[in-house]
C-alpha positions as CSV (number, residue, x, y, z in Angstrom):
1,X,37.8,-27.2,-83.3
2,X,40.2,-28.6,-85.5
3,X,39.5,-30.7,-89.2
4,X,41.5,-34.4,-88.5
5,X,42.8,-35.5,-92.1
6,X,41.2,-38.7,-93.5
7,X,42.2,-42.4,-94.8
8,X,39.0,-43.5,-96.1
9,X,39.2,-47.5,-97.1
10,X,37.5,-49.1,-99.9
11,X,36.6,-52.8,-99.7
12,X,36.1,-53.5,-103.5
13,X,34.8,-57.0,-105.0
14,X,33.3,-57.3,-108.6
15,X,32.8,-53.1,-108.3
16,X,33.7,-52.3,-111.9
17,X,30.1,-50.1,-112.2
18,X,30.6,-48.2,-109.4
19,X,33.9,-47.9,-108.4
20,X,35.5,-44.9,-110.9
21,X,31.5,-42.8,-109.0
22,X,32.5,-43.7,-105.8
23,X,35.9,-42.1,-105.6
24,X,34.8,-39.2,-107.4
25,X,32.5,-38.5,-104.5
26,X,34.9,-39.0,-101.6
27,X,38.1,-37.3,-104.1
28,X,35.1,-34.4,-104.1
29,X,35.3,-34.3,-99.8
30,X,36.9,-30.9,-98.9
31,X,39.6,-32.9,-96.2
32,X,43.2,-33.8,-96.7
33,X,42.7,-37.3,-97.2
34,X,44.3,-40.5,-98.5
35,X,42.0,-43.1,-100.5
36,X,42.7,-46.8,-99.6
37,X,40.9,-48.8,-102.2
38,X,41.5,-53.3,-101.3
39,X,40.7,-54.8,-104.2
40,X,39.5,-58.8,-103.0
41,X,40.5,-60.3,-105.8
42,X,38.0,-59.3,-108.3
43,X,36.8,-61.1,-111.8
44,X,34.7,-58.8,-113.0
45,X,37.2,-55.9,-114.8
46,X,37.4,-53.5,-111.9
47,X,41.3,-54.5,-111.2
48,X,41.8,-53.3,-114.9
49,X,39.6,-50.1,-113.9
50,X,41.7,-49.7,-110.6
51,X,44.8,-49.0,-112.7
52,X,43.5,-45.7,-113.7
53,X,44.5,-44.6,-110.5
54,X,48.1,-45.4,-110.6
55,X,48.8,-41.8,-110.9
56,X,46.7,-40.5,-108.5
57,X,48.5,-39.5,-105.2
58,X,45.3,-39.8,-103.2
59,X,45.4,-43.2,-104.0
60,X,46.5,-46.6,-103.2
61,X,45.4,-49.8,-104.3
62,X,46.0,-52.6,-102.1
63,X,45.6,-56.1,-104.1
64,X,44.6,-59.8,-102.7
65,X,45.9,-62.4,-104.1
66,X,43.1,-64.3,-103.6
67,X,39.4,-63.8,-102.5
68,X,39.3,-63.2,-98.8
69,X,36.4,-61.0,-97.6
70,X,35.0,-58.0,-96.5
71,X,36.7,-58.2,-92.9
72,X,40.0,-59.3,-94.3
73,X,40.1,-56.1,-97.0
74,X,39.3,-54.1,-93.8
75,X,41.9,-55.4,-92.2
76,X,44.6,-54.5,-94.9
77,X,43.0,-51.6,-95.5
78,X,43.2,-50.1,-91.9
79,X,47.0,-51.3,-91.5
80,X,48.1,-48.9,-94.9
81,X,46.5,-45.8,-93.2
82,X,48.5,-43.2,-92.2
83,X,46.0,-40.0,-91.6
84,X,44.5,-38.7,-87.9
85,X,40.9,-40.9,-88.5
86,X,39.8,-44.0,-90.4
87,X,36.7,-44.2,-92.0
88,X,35.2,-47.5,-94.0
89,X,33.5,-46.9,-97.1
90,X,31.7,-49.1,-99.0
91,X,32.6,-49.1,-103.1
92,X,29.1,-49.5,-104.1
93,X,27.0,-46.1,-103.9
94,X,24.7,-46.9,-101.0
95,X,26.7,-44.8,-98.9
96,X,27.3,-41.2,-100.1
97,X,30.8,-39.2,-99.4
98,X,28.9,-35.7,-98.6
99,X,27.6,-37.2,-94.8
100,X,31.3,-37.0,-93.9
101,X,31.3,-33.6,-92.2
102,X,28.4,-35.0,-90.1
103,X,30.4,-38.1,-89.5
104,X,33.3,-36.4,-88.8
105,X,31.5,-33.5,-86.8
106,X,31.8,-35.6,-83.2
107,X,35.5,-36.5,-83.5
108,X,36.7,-33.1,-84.5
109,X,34.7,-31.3,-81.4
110,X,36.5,-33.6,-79.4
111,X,33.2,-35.3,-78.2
112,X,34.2,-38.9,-79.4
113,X,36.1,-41.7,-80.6
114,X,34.3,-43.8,-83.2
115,X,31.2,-42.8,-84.8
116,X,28.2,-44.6,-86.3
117,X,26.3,-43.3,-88.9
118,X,22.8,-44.3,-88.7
119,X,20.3,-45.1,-91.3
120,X,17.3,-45.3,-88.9
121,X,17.9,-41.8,-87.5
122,X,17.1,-38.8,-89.3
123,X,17.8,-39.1,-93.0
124,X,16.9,-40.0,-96.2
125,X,16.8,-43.4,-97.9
126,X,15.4,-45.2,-100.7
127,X,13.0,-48.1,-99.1
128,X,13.7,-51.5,-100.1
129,X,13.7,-54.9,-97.8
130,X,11.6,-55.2,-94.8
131,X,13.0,-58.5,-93.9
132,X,16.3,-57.0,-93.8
133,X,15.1,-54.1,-91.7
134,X,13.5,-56.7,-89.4
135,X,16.9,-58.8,-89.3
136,X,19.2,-55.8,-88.6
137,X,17.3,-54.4,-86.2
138,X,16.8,-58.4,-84.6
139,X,21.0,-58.2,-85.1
140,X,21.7,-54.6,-83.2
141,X,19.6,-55.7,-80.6
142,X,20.9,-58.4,-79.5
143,X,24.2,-57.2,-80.2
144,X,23.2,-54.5,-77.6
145,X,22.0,-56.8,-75.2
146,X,25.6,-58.3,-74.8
147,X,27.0,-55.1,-75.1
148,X,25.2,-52.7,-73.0
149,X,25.4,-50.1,-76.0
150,X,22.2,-48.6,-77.2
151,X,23.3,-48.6,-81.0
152,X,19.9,-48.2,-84.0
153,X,22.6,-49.6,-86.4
154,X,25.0,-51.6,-85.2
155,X,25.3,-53.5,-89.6
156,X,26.1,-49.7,-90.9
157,X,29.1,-49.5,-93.3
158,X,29.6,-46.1,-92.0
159,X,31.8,-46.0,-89.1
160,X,34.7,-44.0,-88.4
161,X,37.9,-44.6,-85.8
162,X,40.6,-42.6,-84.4
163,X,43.5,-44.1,-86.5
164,X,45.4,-45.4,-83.2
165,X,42.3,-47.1,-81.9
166,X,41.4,-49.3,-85.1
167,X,44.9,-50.1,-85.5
168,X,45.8,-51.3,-82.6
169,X,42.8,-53.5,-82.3
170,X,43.1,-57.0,-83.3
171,X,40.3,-58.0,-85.7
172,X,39.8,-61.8,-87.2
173,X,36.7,-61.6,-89.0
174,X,37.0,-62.3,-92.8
175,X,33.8,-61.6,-94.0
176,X,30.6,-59.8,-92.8
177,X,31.8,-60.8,-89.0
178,X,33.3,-57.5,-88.6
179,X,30.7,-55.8,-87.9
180,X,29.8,-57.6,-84.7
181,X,33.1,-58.1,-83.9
182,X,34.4,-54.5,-84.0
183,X,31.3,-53.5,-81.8
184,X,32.1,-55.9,-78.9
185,X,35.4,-55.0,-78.9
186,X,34.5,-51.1,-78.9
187,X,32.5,-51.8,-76.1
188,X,35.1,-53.8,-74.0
189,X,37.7,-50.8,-74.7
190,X,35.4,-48.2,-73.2
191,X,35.5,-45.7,-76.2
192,X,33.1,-42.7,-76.7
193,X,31.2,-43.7,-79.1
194,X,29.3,-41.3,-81.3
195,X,25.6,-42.2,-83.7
196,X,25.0,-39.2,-86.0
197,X,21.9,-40.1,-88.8
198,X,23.1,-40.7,-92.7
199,X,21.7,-41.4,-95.7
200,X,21.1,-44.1,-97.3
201,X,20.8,-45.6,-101.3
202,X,20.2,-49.6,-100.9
203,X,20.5,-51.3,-104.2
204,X,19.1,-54.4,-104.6
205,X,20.4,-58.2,-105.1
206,X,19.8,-57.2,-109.0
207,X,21.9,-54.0,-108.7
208,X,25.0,-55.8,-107.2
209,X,24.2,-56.7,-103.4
210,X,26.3,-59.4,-101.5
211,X,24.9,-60.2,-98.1
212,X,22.6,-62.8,-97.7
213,X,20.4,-64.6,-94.9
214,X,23.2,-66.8,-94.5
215,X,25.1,-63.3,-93.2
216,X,22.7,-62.5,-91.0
217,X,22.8,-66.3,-89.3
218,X,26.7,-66.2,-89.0
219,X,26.2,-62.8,-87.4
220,X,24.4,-64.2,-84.4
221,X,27.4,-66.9,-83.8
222,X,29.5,-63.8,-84.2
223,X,27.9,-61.5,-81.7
224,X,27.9,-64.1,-79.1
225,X,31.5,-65.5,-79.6
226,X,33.0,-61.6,-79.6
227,X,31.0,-60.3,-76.7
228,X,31.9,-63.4,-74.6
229,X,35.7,-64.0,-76.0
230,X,38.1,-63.7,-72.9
231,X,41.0,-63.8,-75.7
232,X,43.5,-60.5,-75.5
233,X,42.3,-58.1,-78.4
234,X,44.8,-54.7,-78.1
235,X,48.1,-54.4,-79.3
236,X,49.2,-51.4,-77.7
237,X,46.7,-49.6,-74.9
238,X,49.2,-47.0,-74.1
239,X,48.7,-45.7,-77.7
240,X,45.1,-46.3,-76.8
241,X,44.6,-44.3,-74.2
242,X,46.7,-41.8,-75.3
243,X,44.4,-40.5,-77.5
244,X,40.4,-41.6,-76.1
245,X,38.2,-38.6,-75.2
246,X,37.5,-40.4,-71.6
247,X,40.5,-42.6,-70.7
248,X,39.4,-44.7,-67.2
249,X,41.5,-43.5,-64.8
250,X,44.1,-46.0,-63.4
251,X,42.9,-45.8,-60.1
252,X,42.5,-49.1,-57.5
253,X,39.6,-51.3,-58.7
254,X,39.3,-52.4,-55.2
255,X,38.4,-48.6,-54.0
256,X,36.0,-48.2,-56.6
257,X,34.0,-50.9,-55.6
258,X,34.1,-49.7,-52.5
259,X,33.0,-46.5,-53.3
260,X,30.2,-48.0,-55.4
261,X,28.6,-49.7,-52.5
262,X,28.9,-46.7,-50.4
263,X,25.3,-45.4,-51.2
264,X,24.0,-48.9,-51.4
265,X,22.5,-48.2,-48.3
266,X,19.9,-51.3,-48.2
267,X,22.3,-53.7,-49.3
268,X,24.7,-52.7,-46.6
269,X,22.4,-52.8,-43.7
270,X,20.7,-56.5,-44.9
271,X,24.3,-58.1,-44.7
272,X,24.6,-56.4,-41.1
273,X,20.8,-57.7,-40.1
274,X,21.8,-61.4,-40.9
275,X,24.9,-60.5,-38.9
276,X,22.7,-58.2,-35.9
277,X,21.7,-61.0,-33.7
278,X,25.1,-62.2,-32.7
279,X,27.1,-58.2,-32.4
280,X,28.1,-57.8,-28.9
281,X,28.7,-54.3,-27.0
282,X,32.5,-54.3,-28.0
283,X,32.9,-54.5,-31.8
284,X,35.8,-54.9,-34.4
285,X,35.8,-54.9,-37.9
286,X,38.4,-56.6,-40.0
287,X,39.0,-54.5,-43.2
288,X,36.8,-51.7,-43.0
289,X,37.6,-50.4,-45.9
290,X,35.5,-47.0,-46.3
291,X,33.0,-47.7,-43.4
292,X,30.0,-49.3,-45.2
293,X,29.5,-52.1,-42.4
294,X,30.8,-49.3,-39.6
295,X,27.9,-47.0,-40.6
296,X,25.8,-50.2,-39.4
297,X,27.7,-51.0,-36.3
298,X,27.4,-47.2,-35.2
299,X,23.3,-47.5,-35.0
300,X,23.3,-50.8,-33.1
301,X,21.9,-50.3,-29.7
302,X,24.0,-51.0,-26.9
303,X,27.9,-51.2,-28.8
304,X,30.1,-49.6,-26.8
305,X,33.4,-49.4,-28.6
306,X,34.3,-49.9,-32.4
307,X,37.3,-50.5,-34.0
308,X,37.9,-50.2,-37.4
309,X,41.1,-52.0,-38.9
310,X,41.9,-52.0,-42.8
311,X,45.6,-52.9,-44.4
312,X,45.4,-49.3,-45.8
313,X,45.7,-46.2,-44.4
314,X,43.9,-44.5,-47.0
315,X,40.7,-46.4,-46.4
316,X,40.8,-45.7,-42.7
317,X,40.9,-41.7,-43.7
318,X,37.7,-41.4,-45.6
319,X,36.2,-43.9,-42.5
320,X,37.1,-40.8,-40.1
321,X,36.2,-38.4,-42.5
322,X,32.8,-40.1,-42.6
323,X,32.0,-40.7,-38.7
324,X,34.8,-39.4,-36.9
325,X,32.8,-37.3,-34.5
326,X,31.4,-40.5,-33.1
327,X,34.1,-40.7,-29.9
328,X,32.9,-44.6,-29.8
329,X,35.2,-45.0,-33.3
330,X,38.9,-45.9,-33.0
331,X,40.9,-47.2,-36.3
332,X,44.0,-48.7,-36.7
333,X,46.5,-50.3,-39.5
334,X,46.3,-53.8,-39.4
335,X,47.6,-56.7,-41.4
336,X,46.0,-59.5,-39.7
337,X,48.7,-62.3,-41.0
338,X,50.3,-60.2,-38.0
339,X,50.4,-60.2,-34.5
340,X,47.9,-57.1,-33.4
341,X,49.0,-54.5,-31.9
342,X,47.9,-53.1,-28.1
343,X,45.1,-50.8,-29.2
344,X,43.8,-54.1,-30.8
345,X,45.0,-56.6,-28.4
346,X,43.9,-54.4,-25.2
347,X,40.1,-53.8,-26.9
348,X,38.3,-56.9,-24.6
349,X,36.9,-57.7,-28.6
350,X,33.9,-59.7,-27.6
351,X,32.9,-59.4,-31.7
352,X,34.8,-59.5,-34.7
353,X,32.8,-59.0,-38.0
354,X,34.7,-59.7,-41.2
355,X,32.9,-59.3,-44.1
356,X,34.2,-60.1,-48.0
357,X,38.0,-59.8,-46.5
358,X,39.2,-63.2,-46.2
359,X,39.3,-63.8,-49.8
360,X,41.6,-61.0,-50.0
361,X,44.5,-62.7,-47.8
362,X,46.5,-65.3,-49.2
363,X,46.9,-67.6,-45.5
364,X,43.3,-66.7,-45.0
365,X,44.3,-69.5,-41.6
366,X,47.0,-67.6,-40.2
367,X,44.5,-64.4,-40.5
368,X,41.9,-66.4,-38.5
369,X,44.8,-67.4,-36.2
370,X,45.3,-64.0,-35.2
371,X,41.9,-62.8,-34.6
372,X,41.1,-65.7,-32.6
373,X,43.7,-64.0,-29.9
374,X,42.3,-60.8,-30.2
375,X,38.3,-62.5,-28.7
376,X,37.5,-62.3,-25.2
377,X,36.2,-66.2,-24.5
378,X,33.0,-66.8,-25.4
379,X,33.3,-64.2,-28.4
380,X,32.1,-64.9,-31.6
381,X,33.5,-64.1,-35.4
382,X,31.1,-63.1,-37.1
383,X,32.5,-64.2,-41.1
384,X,30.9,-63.5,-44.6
385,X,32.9,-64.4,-47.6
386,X,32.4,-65.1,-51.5
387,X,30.4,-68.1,-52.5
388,X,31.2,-70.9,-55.1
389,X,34.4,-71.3,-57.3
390,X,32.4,-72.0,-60.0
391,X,31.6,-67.8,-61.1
392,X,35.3,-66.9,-59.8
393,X,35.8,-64.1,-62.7
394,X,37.7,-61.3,-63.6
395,X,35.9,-59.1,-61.3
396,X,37.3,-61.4,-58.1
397,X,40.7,-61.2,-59.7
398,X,40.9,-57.2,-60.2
399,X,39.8,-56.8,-56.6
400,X,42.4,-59.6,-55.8
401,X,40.8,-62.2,-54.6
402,X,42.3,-65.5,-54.1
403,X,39.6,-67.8,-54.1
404,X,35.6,-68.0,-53.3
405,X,34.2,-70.4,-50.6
406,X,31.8,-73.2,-50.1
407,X,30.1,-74.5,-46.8
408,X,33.0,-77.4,-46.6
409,X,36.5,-75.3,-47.4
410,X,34.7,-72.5,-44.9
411,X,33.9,-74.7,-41.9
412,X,37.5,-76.5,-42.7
413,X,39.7,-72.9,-42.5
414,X,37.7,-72.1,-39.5
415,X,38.5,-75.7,-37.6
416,X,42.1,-75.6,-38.6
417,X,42.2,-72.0,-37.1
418,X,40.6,-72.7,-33.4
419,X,37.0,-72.1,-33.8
420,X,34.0,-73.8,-33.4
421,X,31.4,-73.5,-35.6
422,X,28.0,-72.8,-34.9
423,X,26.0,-72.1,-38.2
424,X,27.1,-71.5,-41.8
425,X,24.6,-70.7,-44.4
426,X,24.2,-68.6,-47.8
427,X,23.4,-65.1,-48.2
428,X,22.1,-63.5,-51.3
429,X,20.4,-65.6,-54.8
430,X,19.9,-63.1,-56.8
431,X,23.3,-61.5,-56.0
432,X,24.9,-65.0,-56.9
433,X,22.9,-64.6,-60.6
434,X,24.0,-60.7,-60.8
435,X,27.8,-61.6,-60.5
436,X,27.8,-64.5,-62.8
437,X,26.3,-62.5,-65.4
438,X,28.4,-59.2,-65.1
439,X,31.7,-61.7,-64.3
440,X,31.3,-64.7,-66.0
441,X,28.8,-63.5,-69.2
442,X,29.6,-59.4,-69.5
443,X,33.2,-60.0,-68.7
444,X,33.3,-57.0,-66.2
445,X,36.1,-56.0,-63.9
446,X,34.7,-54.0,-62.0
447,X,31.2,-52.9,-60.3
448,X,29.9,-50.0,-61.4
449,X,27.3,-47.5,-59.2
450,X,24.5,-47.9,-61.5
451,X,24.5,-51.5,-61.3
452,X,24.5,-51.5,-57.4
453,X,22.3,-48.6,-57.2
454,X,19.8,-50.5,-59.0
455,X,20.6,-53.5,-56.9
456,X,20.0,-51.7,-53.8
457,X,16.6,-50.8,-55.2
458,X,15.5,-54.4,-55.2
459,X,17.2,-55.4,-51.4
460,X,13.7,-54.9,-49.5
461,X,12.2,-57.3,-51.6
462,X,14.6,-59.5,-52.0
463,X,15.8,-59.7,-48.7
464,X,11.9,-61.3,-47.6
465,X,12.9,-64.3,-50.1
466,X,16.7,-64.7,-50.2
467,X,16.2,-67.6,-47.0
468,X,14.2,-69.5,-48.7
469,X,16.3,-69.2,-52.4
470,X,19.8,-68.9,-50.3
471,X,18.8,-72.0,-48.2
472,X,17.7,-74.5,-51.3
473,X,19.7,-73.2,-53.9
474,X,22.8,-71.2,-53.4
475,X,23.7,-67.4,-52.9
476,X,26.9,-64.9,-53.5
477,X,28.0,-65.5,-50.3
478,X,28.4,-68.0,-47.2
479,X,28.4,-66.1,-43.9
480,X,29.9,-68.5,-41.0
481,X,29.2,-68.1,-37.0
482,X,31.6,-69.1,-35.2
483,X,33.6,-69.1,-31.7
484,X,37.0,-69.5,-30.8
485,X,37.5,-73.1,-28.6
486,X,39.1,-74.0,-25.8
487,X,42.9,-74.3,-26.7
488,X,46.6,-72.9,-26.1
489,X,47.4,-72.8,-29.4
490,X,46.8,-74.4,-33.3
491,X,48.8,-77.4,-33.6
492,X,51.1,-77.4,-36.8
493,X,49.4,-80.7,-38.0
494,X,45.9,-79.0,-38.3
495,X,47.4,-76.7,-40.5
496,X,46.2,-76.5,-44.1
497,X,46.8,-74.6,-47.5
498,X,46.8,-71.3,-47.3
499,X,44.5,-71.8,-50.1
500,X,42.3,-73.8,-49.8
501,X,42.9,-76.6,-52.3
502,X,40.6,-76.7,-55.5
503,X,40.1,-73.0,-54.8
504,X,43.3,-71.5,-56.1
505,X,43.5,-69.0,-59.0
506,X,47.1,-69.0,-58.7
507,X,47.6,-65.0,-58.0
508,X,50.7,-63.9,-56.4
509,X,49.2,-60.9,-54.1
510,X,46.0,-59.9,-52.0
511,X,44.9,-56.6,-52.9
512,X,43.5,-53.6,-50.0
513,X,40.6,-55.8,-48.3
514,X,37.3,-53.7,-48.1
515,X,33.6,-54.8,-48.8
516,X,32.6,-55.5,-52.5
């Protein structure tokens, strides 16, 4: 276990009572440490007081110019430090010095990033406002709501960073708006973050205390405007990274998704029921990804032959890992802008399912082309893509989609391509309000297990419903029936955008197809 060195920063404004007691205390701290005291412009004599200090080479004094804020001290404050972890200290005495080592206790085991220290864990404290206990409280959970932490004090002074994570974090708050703000973007960074219980000395509005209801009003604007900002925050996420207890490995969003739905059993099966009543005896799926539709093919009665194509080999591996002793499962590579290849084009395919692939490829018509050739007549394509531009979000662009569908731009690729269409309809309500909150609220990336675990939980209930929501409302996805018509060949004037127009997010390449 080893003892990081300190740069403890001082937000001082109209301190001159307590500002010589409060670096005595954290001078007493047994740490190599630096003091960083901001003085915001203060009237009251404690710039004359912070001149004692001149000599001092455990600290600096930072001045303003002109009264700026708490945030905006921070901010200077946190740029000036040089040692292994940051911690913010109040220059009133609410806060006392000797909690450090329990501060401090997480990050030097290794165990975390940031840390909180709590004044509604274990500890002592002088008892003052209710209101104010009723208004933080009100503040940290709604702060937690949007943040999907589970924070007692989210308001604390007390919160210590790794020095390369707070400064390479780009904070705009000036006043009290820090707090909220430097919690949502903790959140959004994935750091390990740390509560450990402190003490706690309130003064009152006689004894020198600043923040007000009006505070704790702005804070609400705040929490809402961090936790949903889209805007870049990090300066430099290799320096990041470099030193977080838990990086997230850099591995293919796409595959974890995958592997997310893989136990979502329920889910997986109630796609292939809506799907069930048109699957023939010889079956193809179009990115297969990791076999969570196969598994569903396999234990249909009567299917004779299954192939399983996916752009990437490595997918296909863990599908024959996973049912390769079935001798009815074949897979192959496919691309299916290409021309497919004999084990493909010799298959008699008298059912292609393709399900939450065709927002992957970027001339989803040329794809449809292609396995048009591959059905025996009278086939059918059996299609099930994203619904409804309007909660396109970053988790559709990390798994590289180009675009989301609606009843019109669906039944239009599928004409253009040679098929006829027999029924279109929307699959899935409550799946449709799930990925508007994680994308579009949350700002998410990627699926996690828990959240489609807990998804899955819900399927048998939902799935008695979702018709009559689906039908009269709308759903995550539009599944098409369709069949290939009568015809040599696409004619070059029934061509259209390779995507679709309206429906463009303007991304340059499809990523490995699967089932998300």
């Amino acid at each position: 276990m080893s003892r990081a060195s300190i740069s403890v920063v001082i937000p001082a404004y109209n301190e001159r009572k307590t500002i010589r007691e409060i670096v005595a205390r954290v001078k007493a701290v047994p740490r190599e440490k630096e003091i960083i005291i901001v003085d915001d412009y203060s009237t009251d004599g404690t710039r004359k007081i912070l001149q004692e200090f001149a000599s001092d080479p455990e600290v600096r004094v930072v001045y303003h110019e002109q009264n700026r804020g708490k945030g905006a001290a921070l901010r200077t404050g946190f740029e000036a430090a040089k040692n292994d972890v940051v911690i913010v200290q109040d220059a009133d005495l609410e806060y006392d010095p000797s909690d450090y080592e329990v501060l401090l206790r997480p990050i030097d085991a290794g165990r975390a990033d940031v840390v909180f220290g709590s004044r509604f864990l274990h500890g002592e404290r002088r008892v003052l406002y209710f209101w104010h206990s009723v208004g933080n409280k009100v503040l940290t959970l709604l702060s937690n709501i949007f943040t999907d932490l589970n924070l007692t004090d989210r308001e604390t002074c007390y919160k210590v960073f790794k020095r390369p994570i707070i400064q390479n974090i780009s904070l705009e708050s000036d006043r009290f708006g820090f707090e909220p703000e430097i919690t949502a973007k903790l959140a959004r960074l994935g750091c390990t973050i740390y509560e450990v219980p402190v003490n706690y000395y309130g003064r009152s509005y006689s004894e020198g205390k600043k923040i007000t209801w009006r505070d704790g009003v702005a804070a609400l604007g705040h929490i809402v405007r961090f936790s949903l900002a889209k805007t870049p925050f990090i300066k430099d996420s290799a320096a990041i990274r470099e030193v977080l207890v838990s990086p997230e490995p850099e591995t293919d969003v796409g595959v974890n998704t995958l592997e997310a739905f893989e136990n979502a059993d329920r889910y997986n099966q109630w796609i292939f029921e809506r799907l069930r009543p048109h699957v023939g005896k010889r079956v193809m799926e179009v990115g297969a990804g990791i076999g969570n539709i196969v598994s569903c093919i396999l234990k249909h009665p009567g299917v004779e032959r299954v192939v399983a194509t996916d752009i990437g080999s490595e997918s296909l591996r863990v599908l024959k890992d996973r049912f390769g002793d079935d001798d009815r499962l074949v897979t192959q590579v496919w691309n299916a802008e290409e021309a497919a290849p004999p084990l493909i084009a010799d298959a008699e395919i008298d059912t292609i399912i393709c399900s939450n692939v065709l927002e992957h490829i970027k001339d989803h018509q040329l794809a449809l082309e292609q396995m048009r050739t591959v059905l025996k007549p009278g086939g059918r394509l059996l299609l099930l893509v994203p619904a409804h531009m309007e909660i396109f979000s970053g988790l559709d662009e990390d798994l590289g989609h180009y675009r989301r569908y609606d009843e019109k731009s669906l039944r239009a690729v599928l004409t253009a391509a040679g098929f006829a269409v027999d029924e279109v309809f929307e699959h899935n309500f409550v799946g449709a309000l799930g990925w508007w909150w994680a994308g579009k609220v949350r700002r998410q990336r990627s699926l996690r297990t828990r959240d489609t675990k807990s998804f899955d939980k819900l399927v048998p209930y939902l799935k008695q419903i979702d018709p009559l929501l689906a039908r009269t409302m709308f759903g995550v996805s539009v599944i098409a029936i369709s069949r290939p018509r009568e015809m040599t060949k696409v004619r070059e004037n029934s061509r259209i955008d390779p995507v679709i127009a309206g429906a463009s997010t303007g991304m340059d390449a499809a990523s490995d197809s699967g089932n998300p």
